[in-house]
C-alpha positions as CSV (number, residue, x, y, z in Angstrom):
1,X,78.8,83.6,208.1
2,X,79.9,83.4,204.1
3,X,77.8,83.1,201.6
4,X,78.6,79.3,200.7
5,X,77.2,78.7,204.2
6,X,74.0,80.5,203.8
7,X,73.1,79.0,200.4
8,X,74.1,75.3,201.6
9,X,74.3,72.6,198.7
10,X,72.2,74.3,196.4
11,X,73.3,74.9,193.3
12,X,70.6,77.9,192.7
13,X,70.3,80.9,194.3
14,X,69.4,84.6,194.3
15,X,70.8,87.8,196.5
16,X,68.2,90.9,197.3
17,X,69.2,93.8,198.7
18,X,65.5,94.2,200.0
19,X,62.4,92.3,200.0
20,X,60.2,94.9,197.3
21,X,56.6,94.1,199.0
22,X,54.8,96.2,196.1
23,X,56.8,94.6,193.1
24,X,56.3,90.6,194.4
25,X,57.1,89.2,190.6
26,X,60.5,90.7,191.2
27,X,61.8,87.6,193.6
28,X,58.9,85.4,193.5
29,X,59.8,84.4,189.6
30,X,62.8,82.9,191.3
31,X,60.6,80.8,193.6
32,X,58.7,79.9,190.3
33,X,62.0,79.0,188.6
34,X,63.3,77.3,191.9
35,X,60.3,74.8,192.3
36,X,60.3,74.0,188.7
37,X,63.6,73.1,188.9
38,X,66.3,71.9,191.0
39,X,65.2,74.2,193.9
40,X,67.4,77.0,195.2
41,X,67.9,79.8,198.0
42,X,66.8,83.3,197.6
43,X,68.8,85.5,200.3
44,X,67.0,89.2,201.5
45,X,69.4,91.4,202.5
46,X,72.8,90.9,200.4
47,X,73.3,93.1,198.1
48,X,74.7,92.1,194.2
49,X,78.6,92.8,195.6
50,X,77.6,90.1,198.5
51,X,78.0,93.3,200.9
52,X,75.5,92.7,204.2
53,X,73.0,95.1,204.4
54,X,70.2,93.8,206.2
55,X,66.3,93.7,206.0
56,X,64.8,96.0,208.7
57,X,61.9,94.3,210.9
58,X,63.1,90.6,209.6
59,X,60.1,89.1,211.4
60,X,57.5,91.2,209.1
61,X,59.6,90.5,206.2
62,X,59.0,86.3,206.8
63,X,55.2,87.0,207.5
64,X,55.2,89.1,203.5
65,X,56.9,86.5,202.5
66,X,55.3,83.5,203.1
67,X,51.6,85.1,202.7
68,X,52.7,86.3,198.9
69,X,53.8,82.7,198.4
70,X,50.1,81.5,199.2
71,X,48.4,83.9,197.6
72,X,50.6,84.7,194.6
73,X,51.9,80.6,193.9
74,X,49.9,78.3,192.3
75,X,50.5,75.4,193.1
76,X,52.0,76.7,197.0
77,X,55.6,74.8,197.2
78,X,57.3,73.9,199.7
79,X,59.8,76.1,201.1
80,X,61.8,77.0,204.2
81,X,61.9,80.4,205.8
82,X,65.2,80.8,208.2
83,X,66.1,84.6,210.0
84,X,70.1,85.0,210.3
85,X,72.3,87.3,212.0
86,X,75.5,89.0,210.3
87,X,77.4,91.7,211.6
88,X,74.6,92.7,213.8
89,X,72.1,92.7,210.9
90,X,69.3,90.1,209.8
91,X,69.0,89.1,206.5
92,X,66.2,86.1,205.5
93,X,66.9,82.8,203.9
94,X,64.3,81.5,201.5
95,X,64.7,77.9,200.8
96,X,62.8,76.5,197.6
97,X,62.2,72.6,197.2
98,X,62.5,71.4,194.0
99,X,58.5,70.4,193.4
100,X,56.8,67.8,192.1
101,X,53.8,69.3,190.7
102,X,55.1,71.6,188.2
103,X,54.6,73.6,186.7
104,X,54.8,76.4,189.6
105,X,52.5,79.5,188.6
106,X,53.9,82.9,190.0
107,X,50.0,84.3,189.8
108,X,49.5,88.3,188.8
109,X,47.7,90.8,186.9
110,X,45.1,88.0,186.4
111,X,47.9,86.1,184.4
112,X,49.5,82.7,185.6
113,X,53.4,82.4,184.6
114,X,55.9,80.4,184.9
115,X,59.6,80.6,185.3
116,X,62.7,78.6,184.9
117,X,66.0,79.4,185.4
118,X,68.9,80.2,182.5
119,X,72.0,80.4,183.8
120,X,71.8,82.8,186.6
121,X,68.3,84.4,185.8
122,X,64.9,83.4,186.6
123,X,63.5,83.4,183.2
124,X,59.2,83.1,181.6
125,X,59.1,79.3,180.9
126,X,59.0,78.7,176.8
127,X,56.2,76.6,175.7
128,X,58.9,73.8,175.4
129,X,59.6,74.6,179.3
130,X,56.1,74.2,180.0
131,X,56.0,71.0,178.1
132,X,58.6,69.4,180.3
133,X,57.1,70.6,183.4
134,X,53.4,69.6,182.9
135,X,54.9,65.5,181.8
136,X,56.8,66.2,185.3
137,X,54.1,67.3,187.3
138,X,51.9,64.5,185.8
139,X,54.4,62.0,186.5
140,X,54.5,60.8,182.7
141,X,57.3,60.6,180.5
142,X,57.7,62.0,176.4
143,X,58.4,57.8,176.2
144,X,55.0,56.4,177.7
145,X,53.0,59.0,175.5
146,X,50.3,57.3,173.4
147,X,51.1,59.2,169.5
148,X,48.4,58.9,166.6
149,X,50.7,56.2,164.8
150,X,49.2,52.8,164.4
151,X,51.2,50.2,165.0
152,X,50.1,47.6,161.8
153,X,52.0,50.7,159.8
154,X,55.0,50.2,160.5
155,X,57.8,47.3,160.6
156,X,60.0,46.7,163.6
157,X,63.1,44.2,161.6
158,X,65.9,45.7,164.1
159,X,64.3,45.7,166.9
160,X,62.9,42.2,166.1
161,X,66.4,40.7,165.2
162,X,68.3,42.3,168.2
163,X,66.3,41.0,170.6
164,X,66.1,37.2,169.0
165,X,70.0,37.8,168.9
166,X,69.9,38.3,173.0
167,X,67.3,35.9,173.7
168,X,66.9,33.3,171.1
169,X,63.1,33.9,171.4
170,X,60.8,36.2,168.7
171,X,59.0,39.3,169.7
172,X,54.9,38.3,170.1
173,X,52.3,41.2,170.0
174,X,52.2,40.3,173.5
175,X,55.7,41.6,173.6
176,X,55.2,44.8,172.6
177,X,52.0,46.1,174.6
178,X,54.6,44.6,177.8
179,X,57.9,46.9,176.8
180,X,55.5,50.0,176.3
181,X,56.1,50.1,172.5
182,X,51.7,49.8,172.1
183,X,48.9,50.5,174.1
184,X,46.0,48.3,174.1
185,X,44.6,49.4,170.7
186,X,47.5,49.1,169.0
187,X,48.6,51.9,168.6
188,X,52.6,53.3,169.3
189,X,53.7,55.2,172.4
190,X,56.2,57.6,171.7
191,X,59.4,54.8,172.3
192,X,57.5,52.7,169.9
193,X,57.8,55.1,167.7
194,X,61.1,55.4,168.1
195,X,62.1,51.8,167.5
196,X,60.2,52.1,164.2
197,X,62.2,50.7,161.2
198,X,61.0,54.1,159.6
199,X,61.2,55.9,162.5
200,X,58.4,59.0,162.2
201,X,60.2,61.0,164.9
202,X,61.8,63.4,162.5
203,X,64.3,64.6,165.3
204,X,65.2,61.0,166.1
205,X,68.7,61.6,163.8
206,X,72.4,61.1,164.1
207,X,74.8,63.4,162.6
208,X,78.4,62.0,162.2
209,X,81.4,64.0,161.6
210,X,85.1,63.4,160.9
211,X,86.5,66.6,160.9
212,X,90.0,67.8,159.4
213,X,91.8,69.0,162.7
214,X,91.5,69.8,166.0
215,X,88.5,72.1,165.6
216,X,85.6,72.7,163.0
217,X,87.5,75.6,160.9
218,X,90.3,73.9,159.4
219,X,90.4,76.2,156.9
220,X,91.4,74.1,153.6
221,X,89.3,70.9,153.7
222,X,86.7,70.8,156.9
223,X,85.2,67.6,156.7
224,X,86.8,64.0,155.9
225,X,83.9,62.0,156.5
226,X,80.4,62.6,157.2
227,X,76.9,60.9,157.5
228,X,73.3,61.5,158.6
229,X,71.5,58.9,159.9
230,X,67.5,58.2,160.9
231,X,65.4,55.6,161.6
232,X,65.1,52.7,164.5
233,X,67.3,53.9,167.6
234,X,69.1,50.6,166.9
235,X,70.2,51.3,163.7
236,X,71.5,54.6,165.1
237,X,73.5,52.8,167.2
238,X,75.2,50.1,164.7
239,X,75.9,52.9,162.4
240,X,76.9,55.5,164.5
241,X,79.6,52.8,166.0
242,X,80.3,51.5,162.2
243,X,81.1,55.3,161.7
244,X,83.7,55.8,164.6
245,X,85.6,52.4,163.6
246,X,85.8,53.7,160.4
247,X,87.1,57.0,161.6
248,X,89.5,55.8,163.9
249,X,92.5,53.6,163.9
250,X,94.2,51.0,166.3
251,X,98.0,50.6,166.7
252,X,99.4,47.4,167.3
253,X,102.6,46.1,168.8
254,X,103.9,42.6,168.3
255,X,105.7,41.8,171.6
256,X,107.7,37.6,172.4
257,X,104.2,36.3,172.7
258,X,101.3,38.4,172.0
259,X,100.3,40.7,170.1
260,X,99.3,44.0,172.2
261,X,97.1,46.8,170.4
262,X,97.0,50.4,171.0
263,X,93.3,51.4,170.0
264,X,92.6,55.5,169.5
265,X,89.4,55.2,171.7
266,X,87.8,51.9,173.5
267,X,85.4,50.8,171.6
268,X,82.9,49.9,174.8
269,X,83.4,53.9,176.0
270,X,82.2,54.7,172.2
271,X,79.1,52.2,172.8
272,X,78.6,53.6,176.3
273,X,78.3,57.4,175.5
274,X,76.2,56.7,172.2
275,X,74.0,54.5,174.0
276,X,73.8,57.2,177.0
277,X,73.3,60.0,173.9
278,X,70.6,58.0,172.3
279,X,68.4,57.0,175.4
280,X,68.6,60.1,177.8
281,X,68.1,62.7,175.4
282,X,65.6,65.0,175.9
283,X,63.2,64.0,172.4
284,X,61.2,67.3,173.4
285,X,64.1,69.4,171.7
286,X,62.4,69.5,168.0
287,X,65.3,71.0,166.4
288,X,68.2,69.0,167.6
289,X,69.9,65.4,167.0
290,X,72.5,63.5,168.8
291,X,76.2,64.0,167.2
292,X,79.3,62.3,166.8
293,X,82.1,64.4,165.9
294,X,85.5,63.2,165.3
295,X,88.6,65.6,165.5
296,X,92.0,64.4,165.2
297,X,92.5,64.8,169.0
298,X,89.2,63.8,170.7
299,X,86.4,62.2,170.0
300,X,82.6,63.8,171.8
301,X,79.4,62.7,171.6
302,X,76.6,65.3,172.1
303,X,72.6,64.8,172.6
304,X,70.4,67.6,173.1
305,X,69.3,67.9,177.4
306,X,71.6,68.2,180.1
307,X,70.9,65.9,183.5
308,X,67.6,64.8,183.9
309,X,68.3,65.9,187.4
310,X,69.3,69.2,186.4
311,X,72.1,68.7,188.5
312,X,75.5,69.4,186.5
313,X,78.1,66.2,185.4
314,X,81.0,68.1,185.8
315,X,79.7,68.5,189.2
316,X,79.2,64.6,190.4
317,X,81.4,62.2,191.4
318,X,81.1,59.9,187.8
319,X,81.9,56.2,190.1
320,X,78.4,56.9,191.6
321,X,75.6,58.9,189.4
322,X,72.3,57.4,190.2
323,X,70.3,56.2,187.7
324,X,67.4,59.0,186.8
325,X,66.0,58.3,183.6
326,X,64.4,61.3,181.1
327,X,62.8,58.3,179.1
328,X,62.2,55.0,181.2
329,X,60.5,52.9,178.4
330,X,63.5,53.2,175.9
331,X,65.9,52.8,178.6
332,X,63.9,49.6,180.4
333,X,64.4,48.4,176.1
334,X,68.0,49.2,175.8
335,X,68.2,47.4,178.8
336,X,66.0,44.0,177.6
337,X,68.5,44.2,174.5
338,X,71.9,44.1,177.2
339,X,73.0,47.3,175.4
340,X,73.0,48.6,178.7
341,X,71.9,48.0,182.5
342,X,69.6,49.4,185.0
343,X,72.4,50.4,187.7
344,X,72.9,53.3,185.9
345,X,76.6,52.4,185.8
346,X,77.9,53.6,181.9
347,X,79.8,56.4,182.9
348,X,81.6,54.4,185.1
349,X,82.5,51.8,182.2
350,X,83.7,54.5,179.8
351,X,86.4,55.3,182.8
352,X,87.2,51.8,183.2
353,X,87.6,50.9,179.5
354,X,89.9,53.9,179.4
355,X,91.9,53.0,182.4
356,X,92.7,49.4,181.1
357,X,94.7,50.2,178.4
358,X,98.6,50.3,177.8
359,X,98.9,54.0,176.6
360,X,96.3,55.5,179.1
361,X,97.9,58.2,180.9
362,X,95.9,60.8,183.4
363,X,95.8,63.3,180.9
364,X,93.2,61.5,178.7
365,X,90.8,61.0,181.0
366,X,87.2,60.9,179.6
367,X,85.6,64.1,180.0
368,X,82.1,64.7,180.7
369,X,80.0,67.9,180.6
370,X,76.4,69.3,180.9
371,X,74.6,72.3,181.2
372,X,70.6,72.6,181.3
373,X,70.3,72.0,177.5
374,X,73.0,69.8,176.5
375,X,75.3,66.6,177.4
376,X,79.1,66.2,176.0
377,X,81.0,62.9,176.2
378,X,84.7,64.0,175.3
379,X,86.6,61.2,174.8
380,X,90.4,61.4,174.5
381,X,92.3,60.0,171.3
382,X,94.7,57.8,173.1
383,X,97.2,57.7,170.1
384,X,97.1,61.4,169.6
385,X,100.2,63.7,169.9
386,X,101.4,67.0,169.2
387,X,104.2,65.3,166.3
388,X,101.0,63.9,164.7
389,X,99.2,67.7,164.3
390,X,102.7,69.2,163.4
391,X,102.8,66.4,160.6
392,X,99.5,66.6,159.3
393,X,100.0,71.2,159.3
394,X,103.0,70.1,157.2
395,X,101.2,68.5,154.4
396,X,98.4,71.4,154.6
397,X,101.0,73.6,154.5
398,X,102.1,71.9,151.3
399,X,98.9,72.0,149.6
400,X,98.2,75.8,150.3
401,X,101.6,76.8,148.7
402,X,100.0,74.6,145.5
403,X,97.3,76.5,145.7
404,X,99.2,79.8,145.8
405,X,101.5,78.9,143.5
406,X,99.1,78.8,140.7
407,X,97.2,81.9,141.9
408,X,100.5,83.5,141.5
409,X,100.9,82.4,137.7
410,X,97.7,82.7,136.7
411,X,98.2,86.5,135.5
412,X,95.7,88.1,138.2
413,X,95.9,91.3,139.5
414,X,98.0,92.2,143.3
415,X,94.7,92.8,145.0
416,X,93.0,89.7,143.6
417,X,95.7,87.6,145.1
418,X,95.8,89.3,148.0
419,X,91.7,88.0,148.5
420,X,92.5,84.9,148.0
421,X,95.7,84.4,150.0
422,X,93.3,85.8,152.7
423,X,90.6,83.4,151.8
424,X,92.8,80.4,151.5
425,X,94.3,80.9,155.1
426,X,90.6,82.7,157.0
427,X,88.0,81.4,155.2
428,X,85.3,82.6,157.4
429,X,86.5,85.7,157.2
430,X,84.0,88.6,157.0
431,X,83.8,91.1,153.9
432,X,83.9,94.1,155.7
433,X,87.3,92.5,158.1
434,X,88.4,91.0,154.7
435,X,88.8,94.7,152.7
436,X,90.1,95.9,155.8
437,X,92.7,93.2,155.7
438,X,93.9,94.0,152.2
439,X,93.4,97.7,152.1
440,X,90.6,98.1,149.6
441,X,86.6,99.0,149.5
442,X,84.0,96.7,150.6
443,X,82.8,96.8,147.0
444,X,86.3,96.2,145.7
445,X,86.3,93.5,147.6
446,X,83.0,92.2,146.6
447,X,83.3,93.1,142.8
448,X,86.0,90.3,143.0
449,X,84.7,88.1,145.0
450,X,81.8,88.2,142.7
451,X,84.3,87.5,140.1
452,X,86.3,84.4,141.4
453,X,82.5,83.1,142.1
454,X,81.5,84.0,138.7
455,X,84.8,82.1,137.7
456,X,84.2,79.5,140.2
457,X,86.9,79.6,141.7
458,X,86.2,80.3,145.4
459,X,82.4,78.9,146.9
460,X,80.0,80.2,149.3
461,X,79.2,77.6,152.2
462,X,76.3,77.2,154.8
463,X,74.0,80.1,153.2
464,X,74.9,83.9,153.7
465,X,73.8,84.6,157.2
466,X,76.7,82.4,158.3
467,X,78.7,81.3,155.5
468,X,82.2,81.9,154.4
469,X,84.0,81.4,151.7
470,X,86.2,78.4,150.4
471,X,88.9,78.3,147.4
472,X,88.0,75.8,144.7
């Protein structure tokens, strides 16, 4: 028997060499971690190498096992205990359920813990973990949430007007207790809030980003566009797609009789993967926004929270994702507004806008990736080519011998040029790498560093923990 065959279709799961009866907390944090997430198998008796090397008396072993999981869990979850035989040796199967009153309590030293699982490692739940799992456990959503925001304080104009523009009618106070935007006294759930012309969720941003290459480290000019956006989750969505049709261009061909146009990306995948960004992120993650960042070759979309399944997108077959919603109110409002529908089916329309067009080849196939805290929508630049990068290195190439050129005649010293040749072409370069480069002290190197600065002629950019220099 292989080890695929033991652990089944989870996508969890833990090896032990032996079940450790006085050091419980050693493999019941990955039941903890298990139930609180997608659930998993923990195996007794394979050691880390996947050698078999058996539990002796496997029949006391399951009797440990399931009395420390009542006595030691809290709440108890459900699990499934199974005895094998490899090789003439037993080893124990421990099949964890994912639960559905979380959070799951591995219960010791008087203390009550919880764990979640990081990669491969059963890990102490953060309190933004926790958070998660008690709205889970309760059945409530960060959405439905009553906040302290009243809702005579703020305007709703874009929510108003988008939904007069899909249904001719205008939003009554009756309206919004019915979508979930109030409660009863008036006051705004967390989705409410979120539709606020002035949205007050300070992570409710957009951050867009036309970058200069293939990659965020061009070197001479890293940005060509950018914007930050807050407010309403509608005007997000007009101006994060207002952002990518101004960052992206269409080729056309005039054929006998029509005209056929060769777009860099659909515009309805663009709408699809912002709408997905904006709606099934996880609005628990204080210190994160949804992105859009534009590179000459791709275009991806990225919203903090990966599935709300924890399964993995990479994983699923994309024609047929269920719909599992992280926040059902703004979703069931999205979906009022037609900017999307309950099937669940937007993935499937970023495929199909793709597939329909005259340049779509195999190769640019949307891309889509997760992992437990973030979602990617990669979408391929349909127009792009190799010829078009060679071009554009061309004219780079052109500007950093202009640059170099008048380095060279402005009368400064060999080693000063030989900083900022290695400036102009590594500009995140590290001090101590860069004196190493150009055969001089660290505090050469940063007397003239200190100099060009002084002389402002190179810059320091994003702060000195991670910053690196740029020529002026």
């Amino acid at each position: 028997m292989k080890l695929e065959q033991l652990i089944g279709e989870a996508t969890e799961y833990d090896k032990k060499a032996m079940l450790e009866i006085k050091k419980p907390k050693s493999w019941l944090k990955s039941v903890s971690a298990f139930a609180n997430g997608v659930g998993g198998v923990l195996i007794f008796g394979i050691a880390d190498n996947d050698s078999v090397v058996g539990v002796d008396d496997a029949k006391k072993a399951m009797e440990v096992i399931s009395e420390q999981i009542k006595t030691k869990m809290d709440p108890i979850p459900e699990v499934l205990l199974k005895a094998h035989e490899i090789d003439g040796k037993k080893i124990i199967t421990l099949e964890v359920y994912r639960g559905g009153e979380t959070p799951y309590y591995y219960v010791g030293e008087g203390n009550y813990t919880a764990f979640v699982r990081i990669g491969n490692e059963s890990v102490i739940a953060a309190a933004m973990d926790l958070k998660r799992l008690v709205l889970r456990g309760k059945n409530r959503t960060y959405d439905s949430l009553v906040t302290d925001y009243n809702f005579d304080d703020y305007s709703f104009s874009k929510l108003k007007a988008a939904y007069y523009k899909q249904t001719k009618k205008s939003m009554e106070i009756k309206d919004f207790e019915s979508f979930g935007i109030i409660d009863r006294n008036g006051m705004l759930t967390n989705a409410g809030a979120l539709f606020a012309d002035e949205s007050p969720v300070y992570c409710s941003r957009l951050f867009c980003t036309r970058w200069n290459g293939i990659d965020k480290a061009s070197g001479v000019i890293d940005a060509l566009d950018d914007e930050e956006y807050t407010g309403s989750l509608i005007l997000l969505l007009e101006e994060g797609m207002n952002f990518a049709r101004r960052n992206s261009k269409k080729m056309w061909k005039k054929e006998s009789d029509r005209r056929v146009e060769y777009p860099e990306y659909p515009e309805r995948s663009i709408f699809e993967g912002l709408v997905n960004g904006l709606v099934h992120r996880d609005y628990l993650d204080m210190g994160s926004e949804v992105h859009i960042d534009i590179f000459d070759d791709r275009l991806e979309i990225y919203s903090p929270g990966g599935m709300y399944d924890g399964t993995l997108i990479q994983d699923r077959d994309i024609g047929n994702v269920p719909s599992k919603r992280r926040n059902p109110v703004v979703a069931d409002i999205f979906s009022r507004l037609d900017y999307m529908e309950r099937r669940g089916s937007g993935f499937k329309k970023i495929m199909q806008a793709y597939e329909v067009e005259p340049n779509y080849t195999e190769d640019k196939k949307p891309v889509f990736y997760s992992n437990a805290t973030e979602f990617r929508v990669i979408l391929k630049n349909l127009n792009f080519k190799n010829e078009v990068l060679n071009e554009k290195n061309e004219v780079l190439n052109e500007v950093l011998n202009e640059v170099l050129n008048e380095v060279l005649n402005s009368g400064r010293t060999e080693m000063e040029i030989k900083v900022i040749k290695k400036i102009l072409y590594s500009p995140r370069i590290k001090q101590k790498e860069l004196a190493e480069d150009v055969g001089a002290s660290v505090s050469t190197v940063q007397r003239i560093i200190k100099k060009l600065v002084k002389e402002e002629k190179i810059v320091r950019m994003n702060g000195k923990r991670n910053g690196y220099w740029k020529v002026l």
